[in-house]
Backbone as JSON, one array per atom type, in Angstrom:
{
  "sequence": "XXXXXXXXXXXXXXXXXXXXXXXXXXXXXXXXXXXXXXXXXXXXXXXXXXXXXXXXXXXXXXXXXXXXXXXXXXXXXXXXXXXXXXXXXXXXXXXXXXXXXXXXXXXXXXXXXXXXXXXXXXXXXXXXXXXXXXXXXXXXXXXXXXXXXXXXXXXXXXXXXXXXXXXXXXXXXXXXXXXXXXXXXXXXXXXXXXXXXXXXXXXXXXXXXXXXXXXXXXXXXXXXXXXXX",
  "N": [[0.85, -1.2, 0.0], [0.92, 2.19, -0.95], [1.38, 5.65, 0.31], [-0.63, 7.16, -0.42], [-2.95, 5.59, -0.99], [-2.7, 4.71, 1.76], [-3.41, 7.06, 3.19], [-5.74, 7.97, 2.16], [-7.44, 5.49, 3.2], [-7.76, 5.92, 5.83], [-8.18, 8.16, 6.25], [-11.04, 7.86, 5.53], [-11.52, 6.21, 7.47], [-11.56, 8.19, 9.58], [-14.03, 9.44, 8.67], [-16.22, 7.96, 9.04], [-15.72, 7.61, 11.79], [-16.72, 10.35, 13.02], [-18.88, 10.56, 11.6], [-20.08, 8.12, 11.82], [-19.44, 7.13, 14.2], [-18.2, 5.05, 14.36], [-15.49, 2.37, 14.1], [-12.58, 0.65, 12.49], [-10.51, -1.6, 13.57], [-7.32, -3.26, 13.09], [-5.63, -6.19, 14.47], [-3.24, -8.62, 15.43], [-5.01, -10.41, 16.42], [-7.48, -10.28, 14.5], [-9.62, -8.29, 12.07], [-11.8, -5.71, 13.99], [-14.72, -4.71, 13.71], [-15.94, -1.29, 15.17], [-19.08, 0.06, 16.8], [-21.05, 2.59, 17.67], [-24.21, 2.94, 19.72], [-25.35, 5.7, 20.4], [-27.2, 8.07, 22.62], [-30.54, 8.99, 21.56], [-32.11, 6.69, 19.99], [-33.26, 7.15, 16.84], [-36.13, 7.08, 14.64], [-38.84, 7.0, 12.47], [-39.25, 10.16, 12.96], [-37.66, 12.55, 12.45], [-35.48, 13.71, 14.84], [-34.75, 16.95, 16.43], [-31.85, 19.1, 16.21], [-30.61, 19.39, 18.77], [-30.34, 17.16, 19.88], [-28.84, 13.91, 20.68], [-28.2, 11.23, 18.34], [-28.77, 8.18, 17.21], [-29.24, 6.95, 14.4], [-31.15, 4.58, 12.34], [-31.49, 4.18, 9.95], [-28.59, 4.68, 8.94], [-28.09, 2.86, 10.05], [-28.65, 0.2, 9.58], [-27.92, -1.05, 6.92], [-25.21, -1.07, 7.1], [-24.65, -2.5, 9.29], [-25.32, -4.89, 7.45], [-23.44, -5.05, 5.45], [-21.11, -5.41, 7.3], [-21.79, -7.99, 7.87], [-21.14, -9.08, 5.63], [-18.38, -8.3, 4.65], [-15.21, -9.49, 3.73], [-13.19, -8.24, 5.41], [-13.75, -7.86, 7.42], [-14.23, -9.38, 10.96], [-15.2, -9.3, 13.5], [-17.71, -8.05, 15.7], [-18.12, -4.96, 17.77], [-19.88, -4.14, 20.19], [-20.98, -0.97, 21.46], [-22.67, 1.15, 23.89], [-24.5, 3.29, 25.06], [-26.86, 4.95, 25.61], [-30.43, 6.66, 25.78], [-32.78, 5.26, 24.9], [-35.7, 5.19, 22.39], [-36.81, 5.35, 19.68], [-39.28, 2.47, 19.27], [-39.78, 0.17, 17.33], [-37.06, 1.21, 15.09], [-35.32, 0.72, 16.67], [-35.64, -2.0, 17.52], [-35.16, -3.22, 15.19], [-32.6, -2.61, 14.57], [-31.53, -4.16, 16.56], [-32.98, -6.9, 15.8], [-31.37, -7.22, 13.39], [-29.02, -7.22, 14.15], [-28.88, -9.69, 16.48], [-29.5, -11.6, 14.07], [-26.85, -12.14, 12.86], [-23.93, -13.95, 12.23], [-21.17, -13.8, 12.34], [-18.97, -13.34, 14.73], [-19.98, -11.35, 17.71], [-20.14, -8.52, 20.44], [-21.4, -6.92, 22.74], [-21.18, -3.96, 25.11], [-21.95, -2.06, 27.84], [-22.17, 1.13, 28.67], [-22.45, 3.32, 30.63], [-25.63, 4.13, 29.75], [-28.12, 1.4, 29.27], [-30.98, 1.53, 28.52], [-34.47, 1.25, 28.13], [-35.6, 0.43, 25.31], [-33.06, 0.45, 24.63], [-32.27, -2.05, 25.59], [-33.24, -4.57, 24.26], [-30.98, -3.79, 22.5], [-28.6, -4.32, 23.85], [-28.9, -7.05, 24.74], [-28.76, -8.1, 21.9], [-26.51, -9.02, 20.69], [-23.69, -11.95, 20.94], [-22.52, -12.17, 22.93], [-22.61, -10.46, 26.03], [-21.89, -7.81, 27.88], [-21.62, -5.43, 30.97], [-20.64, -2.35, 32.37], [-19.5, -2.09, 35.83], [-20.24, 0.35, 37.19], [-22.28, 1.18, 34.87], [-26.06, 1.74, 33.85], [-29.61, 0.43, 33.46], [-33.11, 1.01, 32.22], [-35.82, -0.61, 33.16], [-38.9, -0.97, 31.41], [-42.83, 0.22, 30.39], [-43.56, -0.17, 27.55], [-44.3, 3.33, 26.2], [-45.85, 5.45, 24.87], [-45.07, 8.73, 23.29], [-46.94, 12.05, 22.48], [-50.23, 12.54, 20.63], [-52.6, 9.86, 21.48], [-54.91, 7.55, 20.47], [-57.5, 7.18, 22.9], [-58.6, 4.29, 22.98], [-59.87, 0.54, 23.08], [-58.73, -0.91, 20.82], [-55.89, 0.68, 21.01], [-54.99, 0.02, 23.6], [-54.38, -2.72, 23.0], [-52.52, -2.75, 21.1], [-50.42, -1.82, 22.53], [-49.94, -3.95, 24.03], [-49.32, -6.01, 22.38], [-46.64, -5.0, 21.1], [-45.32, -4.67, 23.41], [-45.2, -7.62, 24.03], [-43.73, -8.86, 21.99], [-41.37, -7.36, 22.57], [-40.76, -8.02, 24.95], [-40.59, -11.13, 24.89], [-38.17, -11.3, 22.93], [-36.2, -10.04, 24.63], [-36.19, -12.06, 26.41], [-35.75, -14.48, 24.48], [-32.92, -14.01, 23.99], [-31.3, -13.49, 26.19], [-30.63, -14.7, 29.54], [-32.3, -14.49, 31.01], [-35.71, -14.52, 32.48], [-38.89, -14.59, 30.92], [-40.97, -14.04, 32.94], [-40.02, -12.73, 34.67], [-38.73, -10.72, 33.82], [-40.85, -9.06, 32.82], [-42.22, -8.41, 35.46], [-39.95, -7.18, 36.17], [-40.48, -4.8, 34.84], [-43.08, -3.9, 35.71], [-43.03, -2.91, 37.87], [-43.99, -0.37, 40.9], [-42.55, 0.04, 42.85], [-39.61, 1.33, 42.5], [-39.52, 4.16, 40.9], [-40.0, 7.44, 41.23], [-41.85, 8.85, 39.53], [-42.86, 6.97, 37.67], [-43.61, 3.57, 36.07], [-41.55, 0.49, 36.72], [-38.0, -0.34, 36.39], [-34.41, 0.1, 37.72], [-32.03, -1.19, 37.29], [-28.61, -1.72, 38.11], [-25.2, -2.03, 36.86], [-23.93, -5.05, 38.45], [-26.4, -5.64, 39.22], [-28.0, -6.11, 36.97], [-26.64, -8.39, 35.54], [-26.83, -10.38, 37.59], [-29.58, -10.88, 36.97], [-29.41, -12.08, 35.28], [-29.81, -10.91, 32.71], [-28.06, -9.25, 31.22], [-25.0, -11.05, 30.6], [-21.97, -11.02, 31.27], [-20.33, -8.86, 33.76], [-18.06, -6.16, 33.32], [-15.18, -4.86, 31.6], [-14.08, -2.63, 28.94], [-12.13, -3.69, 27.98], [-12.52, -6.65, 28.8], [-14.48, -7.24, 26.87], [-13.62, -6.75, 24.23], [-11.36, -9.18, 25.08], [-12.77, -11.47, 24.82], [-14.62, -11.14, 22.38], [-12.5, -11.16, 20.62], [-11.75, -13.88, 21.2], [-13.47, -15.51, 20.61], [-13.37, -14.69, 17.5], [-11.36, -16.21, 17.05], [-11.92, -18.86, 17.93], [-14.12, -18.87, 15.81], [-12.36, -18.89, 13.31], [-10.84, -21.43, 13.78], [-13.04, -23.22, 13.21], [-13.31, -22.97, 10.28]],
  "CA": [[0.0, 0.0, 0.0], [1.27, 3.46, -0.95], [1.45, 6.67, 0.91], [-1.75, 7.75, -1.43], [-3.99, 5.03, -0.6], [-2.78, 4.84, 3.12], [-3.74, 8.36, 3.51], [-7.2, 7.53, 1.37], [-7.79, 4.76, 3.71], [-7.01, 7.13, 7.14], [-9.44, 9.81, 5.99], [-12.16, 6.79, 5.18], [-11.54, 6.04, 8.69], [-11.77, 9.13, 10.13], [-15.19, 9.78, 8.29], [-16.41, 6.8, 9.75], [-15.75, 7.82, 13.51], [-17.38, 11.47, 12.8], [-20.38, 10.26, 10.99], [-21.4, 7.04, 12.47], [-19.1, 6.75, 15.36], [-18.18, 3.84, 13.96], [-14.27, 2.69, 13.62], [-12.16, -0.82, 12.03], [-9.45, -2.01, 14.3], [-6.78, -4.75, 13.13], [-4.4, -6.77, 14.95], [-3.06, -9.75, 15.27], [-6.32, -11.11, 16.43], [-8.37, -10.22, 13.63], [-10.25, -6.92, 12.54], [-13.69, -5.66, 14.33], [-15.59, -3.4, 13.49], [-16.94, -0.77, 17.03], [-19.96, 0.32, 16.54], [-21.93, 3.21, 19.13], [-25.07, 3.65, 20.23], [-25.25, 6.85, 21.82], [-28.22, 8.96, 22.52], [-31.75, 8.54, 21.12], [-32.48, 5.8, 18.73], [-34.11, 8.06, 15.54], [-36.88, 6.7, 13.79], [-38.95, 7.37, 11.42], [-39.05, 11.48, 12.76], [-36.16, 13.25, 13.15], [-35.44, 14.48, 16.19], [-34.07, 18.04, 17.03], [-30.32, 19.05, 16.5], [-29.49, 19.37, 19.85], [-30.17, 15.81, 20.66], [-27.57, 13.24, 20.09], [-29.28, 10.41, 18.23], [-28.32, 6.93, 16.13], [-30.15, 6.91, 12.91], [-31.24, 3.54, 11.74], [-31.08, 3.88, 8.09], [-27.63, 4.33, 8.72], [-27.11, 1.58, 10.68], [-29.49, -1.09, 9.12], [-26.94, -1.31, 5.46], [-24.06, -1.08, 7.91], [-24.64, -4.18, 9.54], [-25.35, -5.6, 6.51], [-21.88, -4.5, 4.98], [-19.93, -6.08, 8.01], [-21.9, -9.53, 7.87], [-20.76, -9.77, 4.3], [-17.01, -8.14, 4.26], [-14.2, -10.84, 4.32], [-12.3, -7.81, 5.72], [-14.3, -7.55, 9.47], [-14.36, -10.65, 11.66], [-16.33, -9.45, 14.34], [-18.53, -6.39, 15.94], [-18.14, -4.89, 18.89], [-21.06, -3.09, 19.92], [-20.76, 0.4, 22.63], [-24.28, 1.22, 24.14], [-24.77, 4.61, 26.06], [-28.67, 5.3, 24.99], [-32.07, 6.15, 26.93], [-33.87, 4.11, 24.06], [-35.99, 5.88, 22.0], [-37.45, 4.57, 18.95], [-39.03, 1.16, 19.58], [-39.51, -0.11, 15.78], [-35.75, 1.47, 15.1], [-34.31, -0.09, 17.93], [-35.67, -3.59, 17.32], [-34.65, -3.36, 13.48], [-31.23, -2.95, 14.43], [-31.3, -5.64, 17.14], [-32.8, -8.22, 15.34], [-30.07, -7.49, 12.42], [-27.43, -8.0, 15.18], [-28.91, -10.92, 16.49], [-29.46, -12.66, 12.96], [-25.6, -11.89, 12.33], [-23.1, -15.3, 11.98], [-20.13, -13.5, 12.85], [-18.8, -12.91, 16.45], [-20.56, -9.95, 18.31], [-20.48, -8.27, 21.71], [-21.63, -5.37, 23.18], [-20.98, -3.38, 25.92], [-23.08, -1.19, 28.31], [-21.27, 1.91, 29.31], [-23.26, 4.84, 31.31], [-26.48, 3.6, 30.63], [-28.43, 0.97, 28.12], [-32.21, 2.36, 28.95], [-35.76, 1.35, 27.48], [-35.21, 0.02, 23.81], [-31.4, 0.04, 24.83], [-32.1, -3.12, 26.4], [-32.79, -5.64, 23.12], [-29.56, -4.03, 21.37], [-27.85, -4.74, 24.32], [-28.57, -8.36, 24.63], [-28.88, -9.2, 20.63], [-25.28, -9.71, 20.44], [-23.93, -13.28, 21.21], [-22.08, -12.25, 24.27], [-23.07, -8.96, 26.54], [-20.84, -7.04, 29.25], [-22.14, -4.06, 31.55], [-20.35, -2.03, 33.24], [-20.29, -1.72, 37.16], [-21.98, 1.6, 37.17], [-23.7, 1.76, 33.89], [-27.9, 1.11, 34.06], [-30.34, 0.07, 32.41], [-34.21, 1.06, 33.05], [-36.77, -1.67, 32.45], [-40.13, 0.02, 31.93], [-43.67, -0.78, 30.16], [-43.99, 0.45, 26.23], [-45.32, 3.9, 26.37], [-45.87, 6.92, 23.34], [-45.08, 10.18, 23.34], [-48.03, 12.79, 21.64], [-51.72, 12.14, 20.79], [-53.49, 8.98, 20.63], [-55.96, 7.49, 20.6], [-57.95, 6.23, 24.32], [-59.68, 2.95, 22.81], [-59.19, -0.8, 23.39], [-57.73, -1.56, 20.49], [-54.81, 1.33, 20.67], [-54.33, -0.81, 24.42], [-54.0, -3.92, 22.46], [-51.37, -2.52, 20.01], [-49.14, -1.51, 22.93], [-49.67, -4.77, 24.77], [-48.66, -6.35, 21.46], [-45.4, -4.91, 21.27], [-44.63, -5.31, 24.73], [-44.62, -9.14, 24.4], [-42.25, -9.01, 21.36], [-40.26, -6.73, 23.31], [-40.35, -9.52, 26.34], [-40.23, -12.61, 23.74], [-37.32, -11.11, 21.92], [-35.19, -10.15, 25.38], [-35.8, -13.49, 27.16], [-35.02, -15.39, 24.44], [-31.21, -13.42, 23.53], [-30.81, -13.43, 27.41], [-30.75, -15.91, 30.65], [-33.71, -13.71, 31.53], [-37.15, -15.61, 32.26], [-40.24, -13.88, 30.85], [-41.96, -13.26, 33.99], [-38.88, -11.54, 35.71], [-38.63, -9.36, 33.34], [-42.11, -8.39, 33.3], [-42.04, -8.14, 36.84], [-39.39, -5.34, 36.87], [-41.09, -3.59, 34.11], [-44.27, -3.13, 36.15], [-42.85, -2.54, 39.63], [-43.92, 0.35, 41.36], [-41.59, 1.11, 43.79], [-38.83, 1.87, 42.21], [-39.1, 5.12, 40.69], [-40.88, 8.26, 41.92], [-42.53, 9.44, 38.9], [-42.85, 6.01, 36.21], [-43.54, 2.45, 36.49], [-40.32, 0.15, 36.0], [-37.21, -0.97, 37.33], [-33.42, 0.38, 37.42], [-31.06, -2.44, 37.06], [-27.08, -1.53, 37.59], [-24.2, -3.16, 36.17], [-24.18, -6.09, 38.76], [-28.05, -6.67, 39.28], [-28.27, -6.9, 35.5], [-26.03, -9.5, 35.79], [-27.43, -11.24, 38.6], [-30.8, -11.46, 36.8], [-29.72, -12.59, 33.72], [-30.43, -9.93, 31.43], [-26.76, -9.24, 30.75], [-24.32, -11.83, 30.9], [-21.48, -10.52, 31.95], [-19.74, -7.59, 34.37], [-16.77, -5.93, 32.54], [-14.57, -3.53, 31.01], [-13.93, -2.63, 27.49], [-10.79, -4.78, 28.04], [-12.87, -7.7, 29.12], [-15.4, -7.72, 26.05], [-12.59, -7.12, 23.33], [-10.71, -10.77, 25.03], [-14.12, -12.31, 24.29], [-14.45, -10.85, 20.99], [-11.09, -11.91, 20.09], [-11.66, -15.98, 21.71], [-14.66, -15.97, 19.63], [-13.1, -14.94, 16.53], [-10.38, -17.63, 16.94], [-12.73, -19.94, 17.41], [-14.97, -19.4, 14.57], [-11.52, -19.2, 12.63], [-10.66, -22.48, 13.98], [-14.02, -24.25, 12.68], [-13.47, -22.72, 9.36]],
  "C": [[0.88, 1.25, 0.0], [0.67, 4.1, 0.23], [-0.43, 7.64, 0.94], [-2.94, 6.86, -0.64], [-4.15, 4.62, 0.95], [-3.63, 5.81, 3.86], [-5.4, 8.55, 3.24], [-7.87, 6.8, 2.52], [-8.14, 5.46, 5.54], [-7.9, 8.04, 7.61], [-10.63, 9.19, 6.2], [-12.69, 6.63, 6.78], [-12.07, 7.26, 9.52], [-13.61, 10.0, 9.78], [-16.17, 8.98, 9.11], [-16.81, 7.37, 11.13], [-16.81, 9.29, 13.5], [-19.03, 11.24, 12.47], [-21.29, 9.73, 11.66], [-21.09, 6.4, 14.16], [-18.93, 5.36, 15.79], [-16.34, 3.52, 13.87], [-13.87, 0.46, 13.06], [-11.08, -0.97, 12.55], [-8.59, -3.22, 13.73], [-5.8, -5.1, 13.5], [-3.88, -8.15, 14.71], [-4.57, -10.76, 15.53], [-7.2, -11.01, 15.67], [-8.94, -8.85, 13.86], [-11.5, -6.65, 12.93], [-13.53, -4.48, 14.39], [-16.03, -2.67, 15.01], [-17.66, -0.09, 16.12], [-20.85, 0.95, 17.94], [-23.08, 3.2, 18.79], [-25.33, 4.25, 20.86], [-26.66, 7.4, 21.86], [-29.29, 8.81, 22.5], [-31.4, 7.67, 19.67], [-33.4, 6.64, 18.07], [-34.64, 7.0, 14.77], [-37.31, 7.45, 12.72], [-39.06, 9.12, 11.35], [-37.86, 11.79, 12.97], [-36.6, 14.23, 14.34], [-34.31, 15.63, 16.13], [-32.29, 17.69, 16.97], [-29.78, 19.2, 17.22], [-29.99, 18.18, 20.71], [-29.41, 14.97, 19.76], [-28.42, 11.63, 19.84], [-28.26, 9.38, 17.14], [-29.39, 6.63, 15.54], [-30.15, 5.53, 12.42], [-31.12, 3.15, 10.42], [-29.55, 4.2, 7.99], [-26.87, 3.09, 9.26], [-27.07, 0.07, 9.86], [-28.07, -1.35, 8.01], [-25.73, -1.43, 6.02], [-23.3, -1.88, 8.11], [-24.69, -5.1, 8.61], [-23.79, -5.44, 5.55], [-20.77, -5.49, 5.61], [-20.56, -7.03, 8.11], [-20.95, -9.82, 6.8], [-19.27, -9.52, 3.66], [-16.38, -9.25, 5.22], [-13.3, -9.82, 5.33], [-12.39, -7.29, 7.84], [-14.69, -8.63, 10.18], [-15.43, -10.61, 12.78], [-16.61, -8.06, 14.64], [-18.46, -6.21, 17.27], [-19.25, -3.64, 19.1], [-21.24, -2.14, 21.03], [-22.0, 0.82, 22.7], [-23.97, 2.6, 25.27], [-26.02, 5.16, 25.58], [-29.21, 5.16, 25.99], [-32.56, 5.65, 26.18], [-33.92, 5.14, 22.81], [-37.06, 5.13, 20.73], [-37.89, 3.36, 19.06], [-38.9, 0.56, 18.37], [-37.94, -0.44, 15.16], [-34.81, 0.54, 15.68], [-34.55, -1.65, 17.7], [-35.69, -4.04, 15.94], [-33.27, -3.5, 13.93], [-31.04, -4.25, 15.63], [-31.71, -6.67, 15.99], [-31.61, -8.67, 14.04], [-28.61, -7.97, 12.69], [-27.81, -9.37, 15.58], [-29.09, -11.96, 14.99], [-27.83, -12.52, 12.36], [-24.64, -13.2, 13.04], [-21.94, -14.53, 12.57], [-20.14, -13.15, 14.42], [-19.33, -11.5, 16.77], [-20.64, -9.88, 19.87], [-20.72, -6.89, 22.39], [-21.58, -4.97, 24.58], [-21.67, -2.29, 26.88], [-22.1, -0.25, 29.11], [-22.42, 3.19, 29.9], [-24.79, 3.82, 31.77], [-27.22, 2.96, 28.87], [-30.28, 1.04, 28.46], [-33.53, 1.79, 27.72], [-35.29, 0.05, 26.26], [-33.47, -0.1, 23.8], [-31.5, -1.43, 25.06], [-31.97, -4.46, 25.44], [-31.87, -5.52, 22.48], [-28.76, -4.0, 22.46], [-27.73, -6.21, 24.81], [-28.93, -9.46, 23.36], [-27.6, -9.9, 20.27], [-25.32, -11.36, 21.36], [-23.11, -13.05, 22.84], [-21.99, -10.95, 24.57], [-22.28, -8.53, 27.86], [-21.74, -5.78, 29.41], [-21.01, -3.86, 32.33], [-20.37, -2.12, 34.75], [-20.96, -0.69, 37.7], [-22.64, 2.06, 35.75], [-25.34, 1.0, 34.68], [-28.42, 0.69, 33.31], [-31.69, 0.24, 33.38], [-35.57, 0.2, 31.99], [-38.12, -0.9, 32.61], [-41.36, -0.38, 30.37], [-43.57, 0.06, 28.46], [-44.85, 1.76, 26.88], [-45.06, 4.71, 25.32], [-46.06, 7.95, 23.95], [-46.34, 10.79, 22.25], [-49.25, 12.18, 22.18], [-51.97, 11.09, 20.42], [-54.33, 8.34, 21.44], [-56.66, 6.41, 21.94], [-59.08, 4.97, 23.53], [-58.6, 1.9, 23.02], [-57.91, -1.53, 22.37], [-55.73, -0.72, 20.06], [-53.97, 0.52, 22.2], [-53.57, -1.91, 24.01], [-52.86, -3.65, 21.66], [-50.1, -2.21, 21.12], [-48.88, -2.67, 23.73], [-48.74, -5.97, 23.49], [-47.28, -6.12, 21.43], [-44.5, -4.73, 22.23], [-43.95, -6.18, 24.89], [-44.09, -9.38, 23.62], [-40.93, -8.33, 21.85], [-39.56, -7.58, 24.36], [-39.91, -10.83, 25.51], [-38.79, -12.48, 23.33], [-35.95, -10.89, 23.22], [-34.97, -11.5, 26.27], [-35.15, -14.12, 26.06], [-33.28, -15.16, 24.08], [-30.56, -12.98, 25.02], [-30.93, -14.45, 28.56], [-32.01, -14.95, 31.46], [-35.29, -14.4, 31.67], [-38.49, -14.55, 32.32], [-40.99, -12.7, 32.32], [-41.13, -12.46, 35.08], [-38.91, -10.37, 35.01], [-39.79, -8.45, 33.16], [-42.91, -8.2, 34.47], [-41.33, -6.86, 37.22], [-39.6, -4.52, 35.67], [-42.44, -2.88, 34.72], [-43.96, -2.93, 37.46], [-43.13, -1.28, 39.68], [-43.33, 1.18, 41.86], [-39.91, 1.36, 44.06], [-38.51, 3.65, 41.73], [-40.18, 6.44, 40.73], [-42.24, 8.62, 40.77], [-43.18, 8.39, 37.66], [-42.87, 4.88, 37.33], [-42.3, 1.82, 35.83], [-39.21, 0.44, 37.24], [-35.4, -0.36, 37.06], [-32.87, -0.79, 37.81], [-29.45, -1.76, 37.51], [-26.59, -2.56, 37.25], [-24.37, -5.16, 37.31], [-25.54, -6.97, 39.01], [-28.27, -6.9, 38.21], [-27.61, -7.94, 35.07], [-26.58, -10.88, 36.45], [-28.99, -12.04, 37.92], [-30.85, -12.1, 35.43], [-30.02, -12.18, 32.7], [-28.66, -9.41, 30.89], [-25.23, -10.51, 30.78], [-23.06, -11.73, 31.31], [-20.95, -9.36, 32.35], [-18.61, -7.55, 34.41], [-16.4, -5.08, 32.04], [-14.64, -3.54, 29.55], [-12.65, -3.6, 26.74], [-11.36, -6.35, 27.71], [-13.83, -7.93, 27.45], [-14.94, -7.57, 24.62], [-11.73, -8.62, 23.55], [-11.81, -11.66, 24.47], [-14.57, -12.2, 23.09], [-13.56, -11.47, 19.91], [-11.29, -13.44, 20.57], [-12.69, -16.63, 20.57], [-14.44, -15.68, 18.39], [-11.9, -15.83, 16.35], [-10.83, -18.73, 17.08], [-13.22, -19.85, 16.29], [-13.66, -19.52, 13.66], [-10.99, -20.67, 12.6], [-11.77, -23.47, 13.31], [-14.11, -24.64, 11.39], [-12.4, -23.72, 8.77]]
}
């Protein structure tokens, strides 16, 4: 590689981290892709420029990019989000969980609402010891509409919300819909704060770790799948 296409390649990179807050690491262990979620998950409105948000139409083709390059082995996935979009948010999970290559993500500050399925779609999940996470029931922002069947539409995507984190976690249904409707946790909302070790404890994260710890696991798991190959 020249000077030219080093420099090409450098910049590529650097667009990357700016844009999507995204970067490609390679060592001896193979290269992975990091990948943030910071902020609000953006759906289909856009939200205001002075909120810090991860856009799904940039992510969705993304993921699809690093399943299919020979040149990225695995994903490492950085979570600091209150949620935000539910739709959004469980488009890019289920694209992480349907992904063959090694993946792991990380919970740093706090993985909140709709944080919670893209933090346990990967195949192996680390939290921090003081990040959070707040378990809490589907609810909408704006106007709509008080009838039965606008109840039924949110109880609906509740239980894919519950279906979809028990089964990509050691989490059992009725725990988790237990500390989504608790009371007396938080002064003003129904729902449950979790930290780094009780999300652990209950099985909704699998393990409590650094950024150290969920790069060795990243790396074991792409030497295995290299090994099978």
């Amino acid at each position: 590689m020249d000077n030219t296409d080093h420099a090409e390649m450098m910049e590529q990179e650097r667009e990357q981290v700016v844009e999507l807050g995204s970067n490609v690491t390679g060592s001896k262990n193979g290269r992975i892709y990091t990948l943030t979620i910071i902020g609000q998950v953006e759906g289909h409105q856009v939200l205001p420029e002075t909120c810090k948000t991860t856009k799904y139409e940039h992510i969705l083709p993304l993921l699809a990019g690093i399943e299919e390059s020979e040149d990225v082995d695995g994903l490492l996935l950085l979570l600091n989000t209150v949620g935000g979009d539910i739709e959004a948010g469980l488009a890019i999970a289920e694209m992480i969980a349907g992904m063959k290559k090694p993946t792991v993500s990380l919970v740093l500050g706090g993985g909140h609402s709709i944080g919670i399925p893209l933090a346990v779609c990967t195949k192996k999940s680390f939290i921090t010891p003081t990040a959070s996470m707040t378990v809490h029931p589907v609810r909408m922002t704006g106007l709509v509409v008080g009838a039965p069947q606008t109840f039924r539409y949110f109880q609906r995507i509740q239980e894919q919300i519950v279906e979809f984190v028990s089964h990509n976690s050691k989490i059992a249904k009725q725990e988790f819909e237990q500390y989504m409707m608790a009371t007396g946790e938080m002064a003003t909302d129904v729902g449950t704060i979790l930290y780094g070790r009780e999300a652990v404890a209950s099985g909704l994260i699998d393990k409590l770790g650094s950024l150290s710890d969920a790069l060795s696991e990243l790396h074991h798991m792409v030497d295995q799948r290299k090994h099978q190959k």
